[in-house]
Backbone of each chain as ProteinMPNN parsed JSONL, in Angstrom:
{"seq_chain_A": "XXXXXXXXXXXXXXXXXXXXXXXXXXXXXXXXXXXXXXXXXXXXXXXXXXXXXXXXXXXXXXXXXX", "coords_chain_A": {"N_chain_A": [[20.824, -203.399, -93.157], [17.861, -201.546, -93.893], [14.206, -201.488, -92.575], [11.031, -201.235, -92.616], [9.947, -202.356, -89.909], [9.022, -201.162, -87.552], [7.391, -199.259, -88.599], [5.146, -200.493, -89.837], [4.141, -202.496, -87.458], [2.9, -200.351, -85.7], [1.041, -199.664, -87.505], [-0.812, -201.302, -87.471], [-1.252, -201.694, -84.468], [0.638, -203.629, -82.793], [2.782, -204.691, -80.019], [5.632, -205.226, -79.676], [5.395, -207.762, -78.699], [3.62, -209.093, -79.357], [4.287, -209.259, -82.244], [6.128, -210.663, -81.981], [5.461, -213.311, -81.138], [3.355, -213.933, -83.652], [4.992, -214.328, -85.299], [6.834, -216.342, -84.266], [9.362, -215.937, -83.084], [11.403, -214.441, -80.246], [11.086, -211.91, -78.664], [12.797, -210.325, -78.522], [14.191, -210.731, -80.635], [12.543, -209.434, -82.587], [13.06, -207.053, -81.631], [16.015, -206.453, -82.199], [16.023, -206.541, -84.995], [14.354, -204.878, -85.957], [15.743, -202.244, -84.918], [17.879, -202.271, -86.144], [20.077, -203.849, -85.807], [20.003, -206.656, -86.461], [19.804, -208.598, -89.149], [17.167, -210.435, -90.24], [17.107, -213.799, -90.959], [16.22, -215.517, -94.953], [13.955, -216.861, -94.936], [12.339, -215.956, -92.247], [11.934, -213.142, -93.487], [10.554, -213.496, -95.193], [8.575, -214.576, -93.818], [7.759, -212.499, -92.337], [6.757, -210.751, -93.791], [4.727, -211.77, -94.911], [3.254, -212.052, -92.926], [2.187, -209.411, -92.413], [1.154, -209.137, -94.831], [2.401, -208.239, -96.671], [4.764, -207.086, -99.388], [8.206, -208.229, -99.194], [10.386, -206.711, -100.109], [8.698, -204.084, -99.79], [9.428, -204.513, -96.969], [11.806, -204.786, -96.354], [14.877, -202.881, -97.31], [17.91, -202.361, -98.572], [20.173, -200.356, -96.637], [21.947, -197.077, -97.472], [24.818, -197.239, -97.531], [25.167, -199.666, -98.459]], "CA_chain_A": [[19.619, -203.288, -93.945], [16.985, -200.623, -93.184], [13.203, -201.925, -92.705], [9.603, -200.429, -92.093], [9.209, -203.323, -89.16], [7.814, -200.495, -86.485], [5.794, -198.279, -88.894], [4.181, -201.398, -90.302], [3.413, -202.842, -86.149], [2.529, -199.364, -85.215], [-0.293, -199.341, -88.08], [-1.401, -202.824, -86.641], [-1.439, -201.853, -82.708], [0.562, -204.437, -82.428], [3.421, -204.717, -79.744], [6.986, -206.066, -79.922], [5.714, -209.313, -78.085], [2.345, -209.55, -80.447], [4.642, -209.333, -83.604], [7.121, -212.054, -82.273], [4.37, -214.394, -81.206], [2.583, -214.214, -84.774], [6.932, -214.848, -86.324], [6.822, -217.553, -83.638], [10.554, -215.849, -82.681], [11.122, -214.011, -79.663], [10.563, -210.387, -78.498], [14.757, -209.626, -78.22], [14.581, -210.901, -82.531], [12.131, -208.717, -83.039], [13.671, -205.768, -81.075], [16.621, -206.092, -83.092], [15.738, -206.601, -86.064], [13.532, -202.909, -85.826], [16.755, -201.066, -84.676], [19.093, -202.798, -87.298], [20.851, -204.773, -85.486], [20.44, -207.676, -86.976], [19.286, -208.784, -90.567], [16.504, -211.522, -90.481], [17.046, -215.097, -92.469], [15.602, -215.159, -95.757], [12.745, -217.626, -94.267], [12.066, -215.049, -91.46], [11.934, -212.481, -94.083], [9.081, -214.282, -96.115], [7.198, -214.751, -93.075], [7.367, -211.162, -92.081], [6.653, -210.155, -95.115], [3.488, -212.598, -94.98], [2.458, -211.347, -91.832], [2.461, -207.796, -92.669], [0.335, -209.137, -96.034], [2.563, -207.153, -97.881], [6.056, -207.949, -100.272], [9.669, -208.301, -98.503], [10.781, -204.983, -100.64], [8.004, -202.947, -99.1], [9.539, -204.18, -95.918], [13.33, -204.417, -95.783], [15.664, -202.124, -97.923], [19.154, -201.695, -98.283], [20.638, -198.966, -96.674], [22.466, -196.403, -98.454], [26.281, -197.591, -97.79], [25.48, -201.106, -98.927]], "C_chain_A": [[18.528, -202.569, -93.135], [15.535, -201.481, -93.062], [12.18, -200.832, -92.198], [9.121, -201.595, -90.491], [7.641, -202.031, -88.586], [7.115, -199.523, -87.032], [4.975, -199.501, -88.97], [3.318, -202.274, -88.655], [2.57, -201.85, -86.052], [0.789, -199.049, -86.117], [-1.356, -200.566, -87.482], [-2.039, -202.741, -85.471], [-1.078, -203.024, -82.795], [1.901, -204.127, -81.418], [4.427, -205.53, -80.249], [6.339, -207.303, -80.029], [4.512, -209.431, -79.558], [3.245, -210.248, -81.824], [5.482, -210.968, -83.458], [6.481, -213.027, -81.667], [3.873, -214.905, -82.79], [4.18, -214.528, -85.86], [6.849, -216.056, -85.602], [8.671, -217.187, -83.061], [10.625, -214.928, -81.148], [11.445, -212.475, -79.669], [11.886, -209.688, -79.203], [14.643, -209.602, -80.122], [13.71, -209.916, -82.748], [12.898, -206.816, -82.859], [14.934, -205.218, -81.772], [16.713, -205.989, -84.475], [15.276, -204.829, -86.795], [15.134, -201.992, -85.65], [17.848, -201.817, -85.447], [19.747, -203.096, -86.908], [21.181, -206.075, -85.759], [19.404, -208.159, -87.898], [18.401, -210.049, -90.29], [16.83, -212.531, -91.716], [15.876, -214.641, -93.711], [13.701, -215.92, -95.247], [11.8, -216.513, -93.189], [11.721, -213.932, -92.123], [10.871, -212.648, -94.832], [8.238, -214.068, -95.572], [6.504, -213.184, -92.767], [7.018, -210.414, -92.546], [4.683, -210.714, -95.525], [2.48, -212.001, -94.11], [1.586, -210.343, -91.791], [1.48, -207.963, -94.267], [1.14, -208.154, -96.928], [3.751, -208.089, -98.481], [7.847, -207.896, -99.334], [9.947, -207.028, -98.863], [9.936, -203.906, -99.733], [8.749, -203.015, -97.438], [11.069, -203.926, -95.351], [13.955, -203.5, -97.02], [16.796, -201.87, -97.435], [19.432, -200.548, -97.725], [21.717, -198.334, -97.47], [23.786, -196.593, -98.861], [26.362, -198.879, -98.219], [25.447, -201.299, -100.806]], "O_chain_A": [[18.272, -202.856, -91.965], [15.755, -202.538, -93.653], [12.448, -199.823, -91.547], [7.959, -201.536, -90.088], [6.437, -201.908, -88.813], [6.307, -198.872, -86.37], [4.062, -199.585, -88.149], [2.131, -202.598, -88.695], [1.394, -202.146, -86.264], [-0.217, -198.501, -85.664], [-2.538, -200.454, -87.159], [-3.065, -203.366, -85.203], [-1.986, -203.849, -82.893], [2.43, -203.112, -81.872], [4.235, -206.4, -81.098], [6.464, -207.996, -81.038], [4.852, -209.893, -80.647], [3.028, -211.352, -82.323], [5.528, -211.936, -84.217], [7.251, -213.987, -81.66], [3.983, -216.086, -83.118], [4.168, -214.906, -87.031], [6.777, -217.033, -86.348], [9.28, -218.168, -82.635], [9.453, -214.673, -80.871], [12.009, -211.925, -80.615], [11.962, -208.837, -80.089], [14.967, -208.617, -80.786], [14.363, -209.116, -83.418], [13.101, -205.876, -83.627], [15.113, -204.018, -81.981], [17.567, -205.282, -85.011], [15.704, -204.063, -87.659], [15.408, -201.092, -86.444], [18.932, -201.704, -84.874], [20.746, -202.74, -87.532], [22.242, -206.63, -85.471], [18.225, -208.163, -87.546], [19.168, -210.977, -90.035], [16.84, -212.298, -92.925], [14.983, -213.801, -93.596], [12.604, -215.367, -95.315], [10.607, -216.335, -93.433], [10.961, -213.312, -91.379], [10.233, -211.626, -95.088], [7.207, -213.568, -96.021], [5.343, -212.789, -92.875], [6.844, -209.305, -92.041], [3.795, -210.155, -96.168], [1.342, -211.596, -94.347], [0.471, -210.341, -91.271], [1.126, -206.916, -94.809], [0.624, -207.408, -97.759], [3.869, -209.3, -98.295], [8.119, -206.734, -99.032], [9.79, -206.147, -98.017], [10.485, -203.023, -99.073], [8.751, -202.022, -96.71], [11.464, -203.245, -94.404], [13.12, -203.502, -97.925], [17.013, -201.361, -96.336], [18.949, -199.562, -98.281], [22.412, -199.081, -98.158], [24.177, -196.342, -100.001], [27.48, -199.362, -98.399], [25.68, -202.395, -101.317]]}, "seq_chain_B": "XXXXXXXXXXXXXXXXXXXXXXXXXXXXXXXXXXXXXXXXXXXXXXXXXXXXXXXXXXXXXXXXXXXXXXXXXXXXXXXXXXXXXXXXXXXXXXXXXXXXXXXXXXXXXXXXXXXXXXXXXXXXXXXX", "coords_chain_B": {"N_chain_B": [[6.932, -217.146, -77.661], [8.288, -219.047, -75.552], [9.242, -217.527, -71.939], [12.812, -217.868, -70.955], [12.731, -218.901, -68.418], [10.674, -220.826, -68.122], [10.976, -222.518, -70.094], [11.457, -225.786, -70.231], [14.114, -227.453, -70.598], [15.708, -225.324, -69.76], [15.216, -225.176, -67.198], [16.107, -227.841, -66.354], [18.823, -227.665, -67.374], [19.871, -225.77, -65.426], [19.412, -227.219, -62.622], [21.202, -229.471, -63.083], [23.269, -228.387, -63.041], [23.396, -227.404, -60.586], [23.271, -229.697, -59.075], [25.897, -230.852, -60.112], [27.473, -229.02, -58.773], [27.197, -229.742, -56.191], [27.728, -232.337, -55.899], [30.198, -232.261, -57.31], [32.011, -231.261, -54.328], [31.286, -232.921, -52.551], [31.813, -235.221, -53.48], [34.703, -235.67, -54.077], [35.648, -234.894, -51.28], [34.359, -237.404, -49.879], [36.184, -239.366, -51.316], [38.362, -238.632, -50.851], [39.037, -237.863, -47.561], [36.864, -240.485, -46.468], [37.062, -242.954, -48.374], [40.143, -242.809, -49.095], [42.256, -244.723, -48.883], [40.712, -246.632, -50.775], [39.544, -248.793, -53.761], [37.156, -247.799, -54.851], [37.334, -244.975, -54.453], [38.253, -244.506, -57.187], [35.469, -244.515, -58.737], [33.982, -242.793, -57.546], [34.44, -240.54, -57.755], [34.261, -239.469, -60.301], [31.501, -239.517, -60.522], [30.592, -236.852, -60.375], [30.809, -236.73, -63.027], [28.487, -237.112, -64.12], [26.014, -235.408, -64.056], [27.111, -233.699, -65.455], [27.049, -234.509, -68.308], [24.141, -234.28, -67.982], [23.962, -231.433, -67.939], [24.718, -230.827, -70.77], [23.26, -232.255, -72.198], [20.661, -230.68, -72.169], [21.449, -228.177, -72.465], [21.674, -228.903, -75.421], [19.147, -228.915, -76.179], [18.201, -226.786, -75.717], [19.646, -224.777, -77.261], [18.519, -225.731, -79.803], [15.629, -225.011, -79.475], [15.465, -222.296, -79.578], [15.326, -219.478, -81.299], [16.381, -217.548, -84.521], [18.013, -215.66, -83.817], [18.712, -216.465, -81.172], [20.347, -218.336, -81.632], [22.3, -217.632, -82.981], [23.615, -215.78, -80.974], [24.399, -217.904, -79.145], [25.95, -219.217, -80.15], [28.196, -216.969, -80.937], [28.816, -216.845, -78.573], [29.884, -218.833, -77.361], [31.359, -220.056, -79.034], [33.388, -217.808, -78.312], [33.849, -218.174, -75.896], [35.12, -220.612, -75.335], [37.465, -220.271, -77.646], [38.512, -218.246, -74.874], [38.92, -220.197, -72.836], [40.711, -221.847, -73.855], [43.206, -220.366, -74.158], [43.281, -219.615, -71.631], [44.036, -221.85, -70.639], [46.06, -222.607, -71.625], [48.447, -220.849, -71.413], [48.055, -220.932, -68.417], [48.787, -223.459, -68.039], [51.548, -223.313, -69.202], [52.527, -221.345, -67.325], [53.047, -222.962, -65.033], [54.708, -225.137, -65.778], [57.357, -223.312, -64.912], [56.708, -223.099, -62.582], [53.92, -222.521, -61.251], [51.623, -223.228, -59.017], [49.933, -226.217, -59.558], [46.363, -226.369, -61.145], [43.725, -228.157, -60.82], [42.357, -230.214, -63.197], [39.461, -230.638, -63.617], [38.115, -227.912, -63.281], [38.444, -226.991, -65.061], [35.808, -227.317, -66.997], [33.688, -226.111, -65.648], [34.797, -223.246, -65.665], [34.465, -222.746, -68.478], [32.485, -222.911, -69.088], [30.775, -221.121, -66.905], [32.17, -219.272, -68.017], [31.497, -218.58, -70.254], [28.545, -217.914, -70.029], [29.227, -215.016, -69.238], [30.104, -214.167, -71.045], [27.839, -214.498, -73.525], [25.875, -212.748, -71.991], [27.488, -210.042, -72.702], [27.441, -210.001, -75.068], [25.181, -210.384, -76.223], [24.215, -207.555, -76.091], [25.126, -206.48, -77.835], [23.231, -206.607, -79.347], [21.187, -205.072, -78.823]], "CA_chain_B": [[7.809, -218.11, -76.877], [8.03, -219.253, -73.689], [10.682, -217.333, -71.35], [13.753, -218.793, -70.421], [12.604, -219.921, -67.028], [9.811, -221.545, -68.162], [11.979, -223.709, -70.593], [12.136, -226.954, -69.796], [15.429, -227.493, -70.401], [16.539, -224.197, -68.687], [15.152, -225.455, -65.843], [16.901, -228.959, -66.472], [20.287, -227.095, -67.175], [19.877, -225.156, -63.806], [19.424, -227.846, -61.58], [22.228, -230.3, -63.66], [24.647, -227.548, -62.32], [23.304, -227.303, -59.147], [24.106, -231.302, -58.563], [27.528, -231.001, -60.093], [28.418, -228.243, -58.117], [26.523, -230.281, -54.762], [28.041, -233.437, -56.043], [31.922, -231.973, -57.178], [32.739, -231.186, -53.5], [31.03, -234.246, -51.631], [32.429, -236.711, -53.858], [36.044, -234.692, -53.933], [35.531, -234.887, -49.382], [34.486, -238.587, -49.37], [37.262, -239.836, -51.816], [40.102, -238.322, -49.905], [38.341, -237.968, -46.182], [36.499, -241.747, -46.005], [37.324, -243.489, -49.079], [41.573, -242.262, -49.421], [42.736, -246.287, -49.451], [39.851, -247.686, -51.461], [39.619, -248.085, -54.785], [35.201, -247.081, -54.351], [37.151, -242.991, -54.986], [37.812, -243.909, -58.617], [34.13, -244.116, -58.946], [33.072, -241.552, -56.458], [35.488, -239.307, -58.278], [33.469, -239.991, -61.522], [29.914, -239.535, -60.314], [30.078, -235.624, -61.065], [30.648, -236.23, -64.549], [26.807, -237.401, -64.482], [25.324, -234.229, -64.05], [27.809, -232.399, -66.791], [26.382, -234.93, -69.121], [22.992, -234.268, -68.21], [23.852, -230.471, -68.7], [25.443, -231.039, -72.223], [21.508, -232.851, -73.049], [19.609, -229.962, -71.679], [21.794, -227.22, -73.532], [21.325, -229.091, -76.882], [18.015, -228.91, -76.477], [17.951, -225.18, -75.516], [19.87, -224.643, -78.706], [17.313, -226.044, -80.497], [14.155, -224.621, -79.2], [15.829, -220.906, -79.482], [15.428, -218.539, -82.335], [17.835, -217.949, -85.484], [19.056, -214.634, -83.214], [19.17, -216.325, -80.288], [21.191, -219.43, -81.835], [23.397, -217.126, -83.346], [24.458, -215.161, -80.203], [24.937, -218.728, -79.019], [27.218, -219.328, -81.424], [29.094, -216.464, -80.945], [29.245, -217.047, -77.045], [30.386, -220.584, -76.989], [32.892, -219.371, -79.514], [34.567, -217.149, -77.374], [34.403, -219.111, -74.289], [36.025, -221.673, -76.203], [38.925, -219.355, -77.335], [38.854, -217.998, -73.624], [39.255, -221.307, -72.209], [41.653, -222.172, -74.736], [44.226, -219.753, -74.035], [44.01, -219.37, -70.235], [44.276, -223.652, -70.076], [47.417, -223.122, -72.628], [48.402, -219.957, -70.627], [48.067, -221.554, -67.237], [50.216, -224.722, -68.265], [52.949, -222.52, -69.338], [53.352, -220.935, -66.055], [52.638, -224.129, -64.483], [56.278, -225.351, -66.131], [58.1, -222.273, -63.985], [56.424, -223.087, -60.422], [52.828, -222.196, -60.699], [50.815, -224.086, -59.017], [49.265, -227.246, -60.51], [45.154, -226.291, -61.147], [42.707, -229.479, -61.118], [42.045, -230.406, -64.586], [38.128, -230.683, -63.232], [37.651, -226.599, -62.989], [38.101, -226.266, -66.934], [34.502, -227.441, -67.459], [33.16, -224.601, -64.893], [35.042, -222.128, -66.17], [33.977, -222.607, -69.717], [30.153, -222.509, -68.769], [31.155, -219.425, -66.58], [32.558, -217.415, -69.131], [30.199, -218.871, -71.967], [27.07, -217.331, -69.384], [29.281, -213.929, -69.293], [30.096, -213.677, -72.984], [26.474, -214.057, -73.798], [25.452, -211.145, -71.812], [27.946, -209.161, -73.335], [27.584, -210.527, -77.368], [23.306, -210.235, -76.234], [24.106, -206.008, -75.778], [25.027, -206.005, -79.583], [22.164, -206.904, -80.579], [19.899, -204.5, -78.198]], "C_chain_B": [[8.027, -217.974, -75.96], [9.352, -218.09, -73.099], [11.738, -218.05, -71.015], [13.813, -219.791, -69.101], [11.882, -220.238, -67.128], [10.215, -222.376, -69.165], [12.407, -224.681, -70.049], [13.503, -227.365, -69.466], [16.468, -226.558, -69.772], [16.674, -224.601, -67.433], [16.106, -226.952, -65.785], [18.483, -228.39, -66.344], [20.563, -226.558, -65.506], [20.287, -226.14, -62.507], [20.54, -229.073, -62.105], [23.513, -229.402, -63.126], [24.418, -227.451, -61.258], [24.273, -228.471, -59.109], [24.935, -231.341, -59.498], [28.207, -230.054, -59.098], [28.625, -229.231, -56.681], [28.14, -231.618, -54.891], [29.6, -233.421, -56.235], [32.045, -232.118, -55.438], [32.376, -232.365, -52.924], [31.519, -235.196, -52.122], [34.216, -236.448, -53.652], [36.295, -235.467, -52.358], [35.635, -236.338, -49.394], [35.403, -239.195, -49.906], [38.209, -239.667, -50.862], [39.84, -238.77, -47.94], [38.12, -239.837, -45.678], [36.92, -242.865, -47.132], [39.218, -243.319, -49.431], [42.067, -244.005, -50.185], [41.869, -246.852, -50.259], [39.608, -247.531, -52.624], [38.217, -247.934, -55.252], [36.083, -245.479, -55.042], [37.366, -243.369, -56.212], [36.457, -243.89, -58.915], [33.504, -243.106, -58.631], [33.284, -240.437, -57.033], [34.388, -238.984, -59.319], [32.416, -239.317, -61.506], [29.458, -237.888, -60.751], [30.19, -235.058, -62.223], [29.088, -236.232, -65.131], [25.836, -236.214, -65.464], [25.581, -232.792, -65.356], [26.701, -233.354, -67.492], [24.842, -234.661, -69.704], [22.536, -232.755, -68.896], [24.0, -230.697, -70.156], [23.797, -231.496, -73.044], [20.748, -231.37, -73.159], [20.394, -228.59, -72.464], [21.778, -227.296, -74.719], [19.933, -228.49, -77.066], [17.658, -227.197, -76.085], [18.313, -224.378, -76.612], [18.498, -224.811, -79.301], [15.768, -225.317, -80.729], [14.422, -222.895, -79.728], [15.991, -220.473, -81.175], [16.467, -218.182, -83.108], [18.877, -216.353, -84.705], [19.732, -215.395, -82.357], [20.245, -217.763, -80.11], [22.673, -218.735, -82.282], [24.549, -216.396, -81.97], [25.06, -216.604, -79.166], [25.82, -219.285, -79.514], [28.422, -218.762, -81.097], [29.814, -216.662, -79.62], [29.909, -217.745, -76.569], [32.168, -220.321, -77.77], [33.817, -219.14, -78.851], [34.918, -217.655, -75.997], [35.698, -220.277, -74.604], [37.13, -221.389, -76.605], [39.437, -218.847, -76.049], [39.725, -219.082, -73.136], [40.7, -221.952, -72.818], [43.564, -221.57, -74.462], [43.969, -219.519, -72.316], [44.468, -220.981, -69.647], [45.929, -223.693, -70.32], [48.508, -222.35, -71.478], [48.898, -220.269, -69.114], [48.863, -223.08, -66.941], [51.529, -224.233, -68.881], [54.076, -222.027, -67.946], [53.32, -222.194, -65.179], [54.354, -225.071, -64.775], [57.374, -224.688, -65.511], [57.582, -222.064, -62.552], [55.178, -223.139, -60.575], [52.267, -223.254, -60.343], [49.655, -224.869, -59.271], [47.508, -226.729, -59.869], [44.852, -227.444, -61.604], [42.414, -228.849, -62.356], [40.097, -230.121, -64.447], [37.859, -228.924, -63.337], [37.441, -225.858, -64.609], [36.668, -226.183, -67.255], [33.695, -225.836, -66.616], [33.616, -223.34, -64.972], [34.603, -221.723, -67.307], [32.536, -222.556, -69.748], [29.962, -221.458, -68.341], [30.805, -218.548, -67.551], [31.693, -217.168, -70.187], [28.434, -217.804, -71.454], [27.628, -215.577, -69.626], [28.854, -213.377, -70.385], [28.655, -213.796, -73.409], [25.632, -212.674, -73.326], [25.501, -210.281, -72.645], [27.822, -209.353, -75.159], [25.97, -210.01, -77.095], [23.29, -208.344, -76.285], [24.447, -205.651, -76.924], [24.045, -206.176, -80.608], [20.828, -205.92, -79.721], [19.882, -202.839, -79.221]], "O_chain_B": [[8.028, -216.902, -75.355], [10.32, -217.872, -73.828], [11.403, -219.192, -70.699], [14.45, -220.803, -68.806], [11.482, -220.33, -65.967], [9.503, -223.375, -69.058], [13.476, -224.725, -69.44], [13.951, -227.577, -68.339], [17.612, -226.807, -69.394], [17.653, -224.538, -66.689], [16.938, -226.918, -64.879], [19.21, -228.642, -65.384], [21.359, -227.005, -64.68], [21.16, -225.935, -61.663], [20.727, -229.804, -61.132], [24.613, -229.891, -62.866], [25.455, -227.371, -60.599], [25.504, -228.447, -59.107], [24.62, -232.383, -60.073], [29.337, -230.268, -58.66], [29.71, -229.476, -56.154], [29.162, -231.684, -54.209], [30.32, -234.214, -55.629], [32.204, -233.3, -55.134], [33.374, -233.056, -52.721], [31.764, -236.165, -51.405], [34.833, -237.262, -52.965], [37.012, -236.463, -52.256], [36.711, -236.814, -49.032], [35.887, -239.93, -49.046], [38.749, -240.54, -50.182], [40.343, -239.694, -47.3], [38.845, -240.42, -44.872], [37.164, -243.925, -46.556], [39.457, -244.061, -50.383], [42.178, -244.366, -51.356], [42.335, -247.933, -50.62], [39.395, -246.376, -52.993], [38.234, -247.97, -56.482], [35.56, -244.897, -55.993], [36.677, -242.638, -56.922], [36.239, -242.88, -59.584], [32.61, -242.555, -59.273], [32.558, -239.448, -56.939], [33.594, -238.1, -58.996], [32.232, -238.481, -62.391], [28.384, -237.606, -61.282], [29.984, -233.916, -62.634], [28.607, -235.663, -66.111], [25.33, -236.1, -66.581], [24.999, -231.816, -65.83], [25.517, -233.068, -67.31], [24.361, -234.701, -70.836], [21.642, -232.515, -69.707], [22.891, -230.72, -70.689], [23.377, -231.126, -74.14], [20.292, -231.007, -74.243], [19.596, -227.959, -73.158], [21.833, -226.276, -75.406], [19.644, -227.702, -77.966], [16.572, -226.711, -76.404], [17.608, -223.446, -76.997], [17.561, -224.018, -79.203], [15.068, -225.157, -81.729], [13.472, -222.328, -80.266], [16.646, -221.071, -82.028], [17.581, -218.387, -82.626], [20.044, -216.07, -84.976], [20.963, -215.387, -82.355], [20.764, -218.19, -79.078], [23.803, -219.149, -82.024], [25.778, -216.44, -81.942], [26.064, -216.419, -78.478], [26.513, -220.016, -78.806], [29.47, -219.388, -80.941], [31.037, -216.665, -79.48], [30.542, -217.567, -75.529], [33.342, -220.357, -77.404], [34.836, -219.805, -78.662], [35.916, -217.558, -75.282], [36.802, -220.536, -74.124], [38.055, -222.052, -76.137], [40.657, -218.895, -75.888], [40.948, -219.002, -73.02], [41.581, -222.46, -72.126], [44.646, -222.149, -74.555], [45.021, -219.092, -71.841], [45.041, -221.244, -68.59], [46.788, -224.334, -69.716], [49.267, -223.023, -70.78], [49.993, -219.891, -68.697], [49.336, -223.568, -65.915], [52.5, -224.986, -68.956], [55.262, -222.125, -67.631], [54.068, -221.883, -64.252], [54.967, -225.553, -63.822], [58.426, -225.327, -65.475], [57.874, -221.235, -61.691], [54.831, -224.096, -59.884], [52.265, -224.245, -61.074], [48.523, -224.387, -59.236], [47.246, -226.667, -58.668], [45.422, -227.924, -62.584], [42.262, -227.665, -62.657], [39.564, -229.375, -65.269], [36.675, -228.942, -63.674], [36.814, -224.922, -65.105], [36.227, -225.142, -67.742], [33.313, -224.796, -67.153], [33.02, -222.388, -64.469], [34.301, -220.538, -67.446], [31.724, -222.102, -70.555], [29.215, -220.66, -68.908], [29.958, -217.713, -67.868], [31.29, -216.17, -70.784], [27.592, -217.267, -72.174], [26.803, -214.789, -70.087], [27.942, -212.624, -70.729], [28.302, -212.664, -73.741], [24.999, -211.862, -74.001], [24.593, -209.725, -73.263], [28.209, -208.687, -76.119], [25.573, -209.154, -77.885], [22.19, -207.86, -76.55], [24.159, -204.5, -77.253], [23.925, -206.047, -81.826], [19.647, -206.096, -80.023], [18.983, -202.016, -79.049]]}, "name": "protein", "num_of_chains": 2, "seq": "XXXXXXXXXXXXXXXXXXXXXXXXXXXXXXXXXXXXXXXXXXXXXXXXXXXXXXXXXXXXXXXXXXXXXXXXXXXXXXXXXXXXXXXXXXXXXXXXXXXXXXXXXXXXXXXXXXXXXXXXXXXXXXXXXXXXXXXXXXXXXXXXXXXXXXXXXXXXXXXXXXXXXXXXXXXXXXXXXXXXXXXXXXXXXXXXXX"}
């Protein structure tokens, strides 16, 4: 699954660590998460979605072979 | 979240392996060495199950505290140590039937924490 994590930090100024302080997860979850390595829970997905004040859709999206 | 070495329980795990490692050979030495006739070595023998135990607390709780990545690559780690261990125990009592010589039952536990510390490395580089 594709996401906007690091445009949506990058409009923030926020770093890796900032973002996974304010998730409450750590830096490494965030790090992968950004390079698609690994899909966030739906809970984790809410929050980040909360965070970011915006909707889950605006932030994760299927990629194209799924 | 905190780092790993500022984790309580990291630091608890750490030093729970120290004193089994301290505590395996000195109790091992005085059993056989000063204790051989007495029956004081089944206890003495014993005493470095303590310290596993105390690990086994202090890795729950490291579970616990750790993130839904970093439970998962725990997951996968323990896994495979667990199949590791599995097949070189089975493996190693096979040849053990044709001569090899008999390995202490005691080295399984330290191998499976071993390999469980490798395999995390390597399962943690699929997710960088």
């Amino acid at each position: 699954m594709k996401n906007r994590l690091k445009v949506l930090r990058a409009e923030r100024d926020w770093s890796q660590a900032d973002l996974a302080e304010r998730l409450g997860v750590s830096r490494q979850t965030v790090n992968a998460i950004e390079r698609d390595k690994y899909d966030p829970s739906l809970p984790l997905a809410f929050k980040i979605a909360y965070v970011f004040e915006t909707t889950i859709e605006d932030v994760f999206h299927p990629s194209v072979e799924e | 979240m905190k780092s790993f070495l500022q984790n309580r329980n990291a630091i608890g795990f750490i030093l729970s392996m120290v004193a089994y490692s301290v505590l395996l050979w000195t109790c091992l030495l005085l059993a056989e060495q000063q204790f051989a006739e007495s029956p004081v070595r089944y206890g003495l023998v014993l005493i470095p199950v303590l310290p596993l135990v105390a690990a086994l607390y202090f890795i729950i709780g490291i579970t616990r505290t750790e993130d839904e990545l970093k439970r998962r690559i725990n997951v996968e780690a323990l896994t495979l140590s667990y199949l590791l261990t599995m097949f070189a125990t089975f493996s190693l009592g096979m040849l053990e039937t044709v001569g090899l010589p008999h390995l202490p039952l005691f080295m399984i536990a330290p191998f499976m924490i071993g390999s469980w510390g490798i395999i995390t490395g390597i399962v943690t580089k699929r997710y960088q």
